[in-house]
C-alpha positions in Angstrom: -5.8 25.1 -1.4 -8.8 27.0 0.1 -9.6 27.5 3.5 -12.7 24.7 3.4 -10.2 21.8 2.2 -7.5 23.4 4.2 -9.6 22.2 7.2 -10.8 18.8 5.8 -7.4 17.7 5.0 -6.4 18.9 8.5 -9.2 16.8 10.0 -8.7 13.9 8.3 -5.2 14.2 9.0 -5.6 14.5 12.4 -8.1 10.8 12.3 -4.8 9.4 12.0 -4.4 9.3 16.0 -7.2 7.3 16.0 -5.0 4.4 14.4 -1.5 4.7 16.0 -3.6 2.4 19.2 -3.2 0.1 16.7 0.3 0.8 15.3 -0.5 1.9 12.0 2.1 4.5 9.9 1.0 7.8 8.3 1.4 5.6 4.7 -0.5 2.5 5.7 -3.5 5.0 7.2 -3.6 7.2 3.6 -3.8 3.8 2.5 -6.3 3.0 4.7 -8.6 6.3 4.2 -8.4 5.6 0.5 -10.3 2.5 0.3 -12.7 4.3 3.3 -12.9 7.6 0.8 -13.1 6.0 -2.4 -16.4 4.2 -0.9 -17.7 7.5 0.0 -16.9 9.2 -2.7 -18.8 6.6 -5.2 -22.0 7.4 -3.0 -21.0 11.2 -3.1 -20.5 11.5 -6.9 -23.5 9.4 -8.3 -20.6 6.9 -9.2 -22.4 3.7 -7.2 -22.0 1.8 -10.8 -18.5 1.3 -9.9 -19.4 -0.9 -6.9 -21.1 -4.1 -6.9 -24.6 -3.7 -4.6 -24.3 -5.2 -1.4 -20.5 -3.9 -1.0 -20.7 -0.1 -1.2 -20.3 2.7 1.3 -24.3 2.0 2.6 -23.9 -1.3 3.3 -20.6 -0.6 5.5 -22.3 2.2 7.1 -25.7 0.3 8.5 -23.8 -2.5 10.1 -23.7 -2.4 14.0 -20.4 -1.3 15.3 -19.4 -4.9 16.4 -19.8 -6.7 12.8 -18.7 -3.7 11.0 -14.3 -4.8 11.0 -15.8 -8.4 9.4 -17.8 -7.2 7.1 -15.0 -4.4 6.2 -12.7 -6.5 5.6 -14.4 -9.3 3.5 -15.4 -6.1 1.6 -11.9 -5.1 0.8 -11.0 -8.7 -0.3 -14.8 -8.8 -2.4 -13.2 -5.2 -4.1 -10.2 -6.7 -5.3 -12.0 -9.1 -7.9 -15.6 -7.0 -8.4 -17.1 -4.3 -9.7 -15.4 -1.5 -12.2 -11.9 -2.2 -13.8 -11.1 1.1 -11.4 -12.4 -0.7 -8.2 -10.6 -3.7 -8.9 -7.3 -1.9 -9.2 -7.7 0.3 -6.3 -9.0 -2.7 -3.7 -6.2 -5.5 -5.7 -4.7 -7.0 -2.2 -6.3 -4.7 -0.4 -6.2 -5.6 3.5 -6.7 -3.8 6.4 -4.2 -1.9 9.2 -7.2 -1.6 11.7 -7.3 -4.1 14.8 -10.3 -3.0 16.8 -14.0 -2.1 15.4 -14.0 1.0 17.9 -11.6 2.1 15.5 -13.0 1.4 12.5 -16.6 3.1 13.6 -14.3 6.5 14.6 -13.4 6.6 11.2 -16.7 6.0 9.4 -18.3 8.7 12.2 -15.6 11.2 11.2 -15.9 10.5 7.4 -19.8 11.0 7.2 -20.1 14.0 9.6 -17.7 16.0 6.3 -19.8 18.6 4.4 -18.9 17.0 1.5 -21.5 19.2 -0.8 -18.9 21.7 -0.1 -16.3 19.8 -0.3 -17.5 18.6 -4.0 -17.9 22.4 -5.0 -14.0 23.6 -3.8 -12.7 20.2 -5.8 -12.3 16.8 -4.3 -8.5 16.4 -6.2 -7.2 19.5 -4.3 -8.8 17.6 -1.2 -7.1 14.3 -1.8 -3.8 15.7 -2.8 -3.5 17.7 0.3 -3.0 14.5 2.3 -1.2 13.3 -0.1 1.8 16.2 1.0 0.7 16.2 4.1 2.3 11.8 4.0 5.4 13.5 2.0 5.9 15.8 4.4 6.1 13.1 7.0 9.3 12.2 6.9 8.8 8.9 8.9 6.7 7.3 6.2 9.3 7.8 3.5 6.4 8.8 1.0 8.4 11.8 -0.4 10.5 9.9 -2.8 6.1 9.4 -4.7 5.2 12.7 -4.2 7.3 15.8 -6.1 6.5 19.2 -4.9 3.8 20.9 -6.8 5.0 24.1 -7.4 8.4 22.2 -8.9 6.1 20.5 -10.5 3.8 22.9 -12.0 7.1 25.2 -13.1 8.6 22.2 -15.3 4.4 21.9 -17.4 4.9 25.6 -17.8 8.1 25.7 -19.2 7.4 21.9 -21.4 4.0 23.1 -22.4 1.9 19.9 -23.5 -0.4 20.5 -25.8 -3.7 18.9 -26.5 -3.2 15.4 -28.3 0.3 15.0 -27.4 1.2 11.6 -25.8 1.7 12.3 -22.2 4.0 10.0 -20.0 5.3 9.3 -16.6 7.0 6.1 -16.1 7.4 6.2 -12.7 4.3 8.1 -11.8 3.9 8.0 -8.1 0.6 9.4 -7.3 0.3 11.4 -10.8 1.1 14.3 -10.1 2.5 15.3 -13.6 -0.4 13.7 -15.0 -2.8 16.0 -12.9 -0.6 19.0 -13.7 -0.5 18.6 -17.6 -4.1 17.5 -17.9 -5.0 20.7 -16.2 -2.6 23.2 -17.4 -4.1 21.7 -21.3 -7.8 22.8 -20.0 -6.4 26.1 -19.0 -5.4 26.5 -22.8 -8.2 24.6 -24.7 -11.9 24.6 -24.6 -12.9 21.4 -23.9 -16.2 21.4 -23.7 -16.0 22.4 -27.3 -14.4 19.8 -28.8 -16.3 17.6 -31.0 -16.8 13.5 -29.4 -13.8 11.9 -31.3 -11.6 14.9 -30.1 -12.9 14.2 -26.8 -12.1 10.7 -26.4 -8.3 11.6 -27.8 -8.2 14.3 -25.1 -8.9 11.4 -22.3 -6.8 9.2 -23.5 -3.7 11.3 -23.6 -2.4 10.4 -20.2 -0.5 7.7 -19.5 2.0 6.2 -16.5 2.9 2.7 -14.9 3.8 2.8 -11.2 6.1 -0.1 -9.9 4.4 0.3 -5.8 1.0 -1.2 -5.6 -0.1 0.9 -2.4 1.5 3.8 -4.5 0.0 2.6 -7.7 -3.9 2.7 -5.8 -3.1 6.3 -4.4 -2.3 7.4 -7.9 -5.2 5.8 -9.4 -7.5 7.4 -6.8 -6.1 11.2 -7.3 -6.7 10.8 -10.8 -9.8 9.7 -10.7 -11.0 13.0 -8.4 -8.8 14.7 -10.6 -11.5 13.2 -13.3 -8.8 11.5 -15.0 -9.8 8.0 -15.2 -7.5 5.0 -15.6 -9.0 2.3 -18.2 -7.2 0.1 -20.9 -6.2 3.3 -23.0 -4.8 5.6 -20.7 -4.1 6.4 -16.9 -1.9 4.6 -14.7 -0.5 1.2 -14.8 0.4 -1.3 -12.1 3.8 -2.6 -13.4 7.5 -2.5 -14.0 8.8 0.1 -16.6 12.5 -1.5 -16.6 10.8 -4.4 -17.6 9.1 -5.6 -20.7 6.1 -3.8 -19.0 7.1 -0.7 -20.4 5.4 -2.1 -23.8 2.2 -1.4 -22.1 3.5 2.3 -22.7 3.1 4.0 -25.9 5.8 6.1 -27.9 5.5 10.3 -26.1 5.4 13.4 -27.4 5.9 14.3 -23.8 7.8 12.5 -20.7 7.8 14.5 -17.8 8.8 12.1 -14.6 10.8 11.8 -10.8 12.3 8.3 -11.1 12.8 6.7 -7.6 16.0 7.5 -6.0 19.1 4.5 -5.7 19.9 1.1 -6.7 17.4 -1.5 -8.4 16.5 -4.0 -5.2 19.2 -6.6 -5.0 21.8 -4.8 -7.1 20.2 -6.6 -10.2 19.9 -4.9 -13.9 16.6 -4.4 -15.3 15.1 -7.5 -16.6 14.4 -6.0 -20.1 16.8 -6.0 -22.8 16.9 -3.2 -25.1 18.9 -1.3 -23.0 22.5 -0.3 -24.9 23.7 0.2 -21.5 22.6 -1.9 -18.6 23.0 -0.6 -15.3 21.7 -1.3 -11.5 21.5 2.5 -11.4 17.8 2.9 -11.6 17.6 6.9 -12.6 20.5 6.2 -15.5 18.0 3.5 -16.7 14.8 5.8 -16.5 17.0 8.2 -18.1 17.6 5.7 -21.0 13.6 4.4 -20.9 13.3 8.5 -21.4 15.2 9.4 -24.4 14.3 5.7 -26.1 10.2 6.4 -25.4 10.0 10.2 -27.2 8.7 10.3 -30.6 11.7 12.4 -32.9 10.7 16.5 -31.8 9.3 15.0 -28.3 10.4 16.9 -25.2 11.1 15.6 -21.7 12.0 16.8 -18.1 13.2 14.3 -15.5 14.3 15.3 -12.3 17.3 13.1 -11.6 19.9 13.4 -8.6 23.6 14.8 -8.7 25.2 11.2 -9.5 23.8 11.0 -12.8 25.3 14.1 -14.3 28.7 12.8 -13.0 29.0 9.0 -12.5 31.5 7.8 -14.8 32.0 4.6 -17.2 28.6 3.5 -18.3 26.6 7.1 -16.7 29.2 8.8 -19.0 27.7 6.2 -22.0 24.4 7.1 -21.0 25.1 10.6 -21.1 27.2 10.7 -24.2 24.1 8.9 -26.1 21.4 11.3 -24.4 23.2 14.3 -26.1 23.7 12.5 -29.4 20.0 11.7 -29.6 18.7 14.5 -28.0 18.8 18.2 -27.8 19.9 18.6 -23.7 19.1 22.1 -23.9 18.9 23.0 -20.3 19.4 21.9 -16.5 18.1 23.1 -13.8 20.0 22.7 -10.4 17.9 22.0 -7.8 17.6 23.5 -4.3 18.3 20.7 -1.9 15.7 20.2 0.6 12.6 20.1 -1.3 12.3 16.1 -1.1 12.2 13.9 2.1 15.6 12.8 2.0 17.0 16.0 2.7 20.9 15.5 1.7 19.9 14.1 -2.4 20.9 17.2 -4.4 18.8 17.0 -7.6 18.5 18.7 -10.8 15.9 18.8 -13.8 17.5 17.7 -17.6 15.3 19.4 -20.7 15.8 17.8 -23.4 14.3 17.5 -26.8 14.7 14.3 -29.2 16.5 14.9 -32.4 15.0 13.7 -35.7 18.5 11.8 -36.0 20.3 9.8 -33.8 23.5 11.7 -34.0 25.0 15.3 -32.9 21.8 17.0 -31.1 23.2 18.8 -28.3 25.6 21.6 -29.6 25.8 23.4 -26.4 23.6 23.2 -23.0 22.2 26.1 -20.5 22.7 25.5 -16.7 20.5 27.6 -14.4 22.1 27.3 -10.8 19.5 27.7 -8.3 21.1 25.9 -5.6 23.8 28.0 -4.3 23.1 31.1 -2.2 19.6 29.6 -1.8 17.6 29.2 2.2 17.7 25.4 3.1 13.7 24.6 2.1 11.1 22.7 4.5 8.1 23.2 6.9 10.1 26.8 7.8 10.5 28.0 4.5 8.2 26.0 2.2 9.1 26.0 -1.7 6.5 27.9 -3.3 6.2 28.6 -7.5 7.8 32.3 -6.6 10.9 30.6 -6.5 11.1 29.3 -9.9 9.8 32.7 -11.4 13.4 34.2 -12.8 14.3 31.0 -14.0 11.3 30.6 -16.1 12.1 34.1 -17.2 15.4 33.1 -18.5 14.4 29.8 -19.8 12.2 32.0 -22.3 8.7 31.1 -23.9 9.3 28.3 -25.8 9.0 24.6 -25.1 12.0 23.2 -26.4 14.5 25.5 -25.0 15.3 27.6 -28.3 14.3 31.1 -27.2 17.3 33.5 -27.4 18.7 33.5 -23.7 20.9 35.2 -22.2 24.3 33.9 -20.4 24.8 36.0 -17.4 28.0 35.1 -16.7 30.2 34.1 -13.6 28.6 36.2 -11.7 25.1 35.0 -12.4 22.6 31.7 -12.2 22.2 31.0 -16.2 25.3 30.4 -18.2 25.9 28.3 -21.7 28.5 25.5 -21.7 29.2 24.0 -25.6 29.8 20.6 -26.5 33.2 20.6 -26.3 33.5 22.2 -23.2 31.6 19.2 -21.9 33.8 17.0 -23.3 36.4 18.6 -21.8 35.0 17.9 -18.6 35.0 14.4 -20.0 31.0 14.8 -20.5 30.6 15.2 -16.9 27.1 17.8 -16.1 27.3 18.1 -12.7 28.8 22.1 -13.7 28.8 24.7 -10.7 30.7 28.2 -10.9 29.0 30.2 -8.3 30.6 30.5 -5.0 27.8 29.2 -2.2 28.2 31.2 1.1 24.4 29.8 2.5 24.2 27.3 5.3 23.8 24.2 2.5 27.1 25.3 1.1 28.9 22.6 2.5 26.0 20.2 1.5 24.5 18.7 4.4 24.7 14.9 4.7 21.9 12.5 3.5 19.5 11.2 6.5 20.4 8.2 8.1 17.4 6.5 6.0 19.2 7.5 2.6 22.7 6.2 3.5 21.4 3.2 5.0 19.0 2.6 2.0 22.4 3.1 -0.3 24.3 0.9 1.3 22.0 -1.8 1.4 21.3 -1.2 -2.2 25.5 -1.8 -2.9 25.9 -4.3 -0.2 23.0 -6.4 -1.7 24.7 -6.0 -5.2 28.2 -6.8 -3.6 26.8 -10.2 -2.7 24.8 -10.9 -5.9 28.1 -10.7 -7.9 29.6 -13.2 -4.9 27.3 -15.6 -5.0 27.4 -15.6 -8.8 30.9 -15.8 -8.8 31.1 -18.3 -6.2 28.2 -20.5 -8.0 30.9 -20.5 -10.5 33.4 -22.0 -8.6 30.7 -24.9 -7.8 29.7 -23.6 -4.4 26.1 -23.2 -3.6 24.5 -19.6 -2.3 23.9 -21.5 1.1 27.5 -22.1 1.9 28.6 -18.8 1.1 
């Protein structure tokens, strides 16, 4: 970011004191300032069509400081059923945090006194998705499971390289930020403005995503749209359930880049679709599934995924055995740890490319360890896209992983393991050989909020499979 919306972010940021009076969290106030920006913005950007007259950022402005929380509010609930198909999504139960129209005036003061002609000229995305990382980077509001790291983010569209047509999909899109990445790394590579209009409207409608979290689901549908990647019927982000029949609403991908959400689906449940071969409570081993199953045959994927699904056994071994026989798992990247909120979840990245059969893909796959010997990442020493540099090196220039690479032994980060030595291993991934002498070495224990959030997740399943047996039995959930 440049130094202008350096300072913008920062001072919007910093409005958020303005609401902790009125005990609102860093999530609930980006929230907040979306609905407050999105209504500026429209005024800003000659995009006033998308609000009906009467409820736009004018109308909220001229009211006198005392009538300005009612009339706010019934605005937000007006939003929610009027106006463009992208209004309606953003303002669909939208409510407000704000208890006092003091408050409330601060914020609409602060908003308008921006230079937002400058603004406007530096890039309002950049703007937006600044306070976007500056709620991941709080680890209070938990956002950091919706947000990946951009420079891990704008490595993995370097290396997957979509091109221009290509069905592009996230299926657990957060705030889009693959989306925003692959949309602009194809107008680094293409003329667009040169295309002809039916090229054009292909172009716009590559993109595609469904996002489970409503509040989630607005702030993704908002940085696309400064992004100037608007969600409609064809394309853009979805408000829904991909491990459900939702993920219809999704078409077939040439390309699936994603970060599932981490731990167990709520209650311990399965996924309430059914064309699963493997059912599971695990939600990254069913994203994983949703992954392979969605690519066309030749489409490539990268998902970031934690440490337990490259070793969990019985049904994660299924899962895995059936991604390599369908797939091409050409490489994995071993992640840092550190570079999401909860601190201890050791992740990797899985490339993989889907066969044009169903059977005997993967003949061998390249880990790149760049976890051990590596500093211990955060607001000290911030992950930047330096750090990915020598693995992109030895991934090699093409997309699906079949440059000729170059196994550098025990001694170094990229090495080749075949099939069969992964079936010895009895098709576990989760493959280290390098000896880790830096202070993560002994892999530093999840947060309290990641245990606790584990344990619910298997205590809550526990009891499902209780009550169901005990239904069984003939005695009712209450009783137990």
């Amino acid at each position: 970011m440049n130094t202008l919306t350096t300072d913008i972010v920062a001072k919007l940021w910093n409005l958020c004191n303005v609401l902790r009076d009125d005990g609102v969290t860093y999530h609930q106030y980006v929230t907040e300032l979306t609905y407050l920006l999105f209504l500026k913005m429209a005024k800003e950007t000659s995009a006033q069509g998308k609000l009906p007259a009467g409820y736009r950022w004018d109308d909220l402005e001229r009211r006198s400081p005392p009538e300005r929380l009612e009339f706010y509010r019934q605005q937000l609930l007006y939003l929610g059923t009027h106006g463009a198909t992208i209004t309606q999504e953003i303002f669909a139960n939208a409510s407000s945090f704000i208890k006092k129209p003091t408050t409330l005036t601060s914020l609409v003061s602060a908003i308008d006194e921006i230079d937002w002609y400058s603004a406007k000229a530096e890039g309002l995305g950049d703007l937006y998705e600044g306070l976007l990382q500056k709620n991941a980077n709080e680890k209070k509001s938990g956002a950091g499971q919706y947000f990946t790291p951009r420079p891990l983010i704008d490595s993995i569209v370097h290396l997957v390289r979509p091109q221009l047509g290509e069905i592009i999909q996230d299926p657990a899109a957060g705030t889009g930020g693959f989306l925003i990445a692959s949309n602009h790394y194809i107008r680094e590579h293409t003329d667009i403005e040169s295309l002809r209009e039916k090229e054009y409207r292909l172009y716009r409608r590559q993109f595609h995503g469904m996002e489970l979290v409503q509040d989630t689901h607005r702030l993704g549908l908002m940085n696309l749209m400064l992004h100037d990647l608007d969600s409609d019927e064809n394309s853009g982000i979805r408000y829904g359930d991909t491990l459900s029949n939702d993920h219809q609403k999704l078409p077939a991908a040439d390309v699936i880049l994603t970060n599932p959400p981490f731990g167990t689906k709520k209650g311990g449940g399965l996924p309430t679709r059914d064309d699963f071969t493997w059912p599971t409570s695990n939600k990254q081993l069913a994203f994983l599934q949703h992954v392979y199953r969605a690519l066309k045959p030749g489409g490539r994927a990268a998902v970031v995924l934690p440490d337990n699904v490259l070793f969990e056994s019985n049904t994660g071994a299924d899962i895995r055995r059936d991604l390599m026989d369908k797939c091409d798992l050409h490489s994995i990247l071993r992640l840092p740890t550190g570079i999401f909120y909860a601190q201890g979840v050791k992740t990797n990245v899985l490339f993989f490319t889907r066969g044009q059969k169903d059977k005997g893909n993967t003949k061998g796959v390249w880990v790149y360890d760049l976890r051990a010997n590596m500093p211990a990442f955060g607001k000290r020493t911030p992950l930047t896209r330096e750090h990915f540099k020598e693995f992109e090196k030895a991934y090699g220039g093409k997309a699906d992983g079949s440059s000729k690479r170059t196994d550098t032994g025990a001694e170094g980060r990229f090495r080749h393991f075949t099939r069969e030595d992964i079936a010895a291993r009895g098709d576990s991934l989760d493959i280290s050989w390098l000896k880790d002498d830096s202070d993560t070495a002994a892999g530093h224990l999840p947060e309290p909020e990641v245990i606790a959030q584990e344990a619910i997740g298997e205590l809550e399943g526990a009891l499902t499979e209780l009550r169901g047996i005990l239904k069984e039995l003939g005695v009712e959930a209450e009783e137990a």
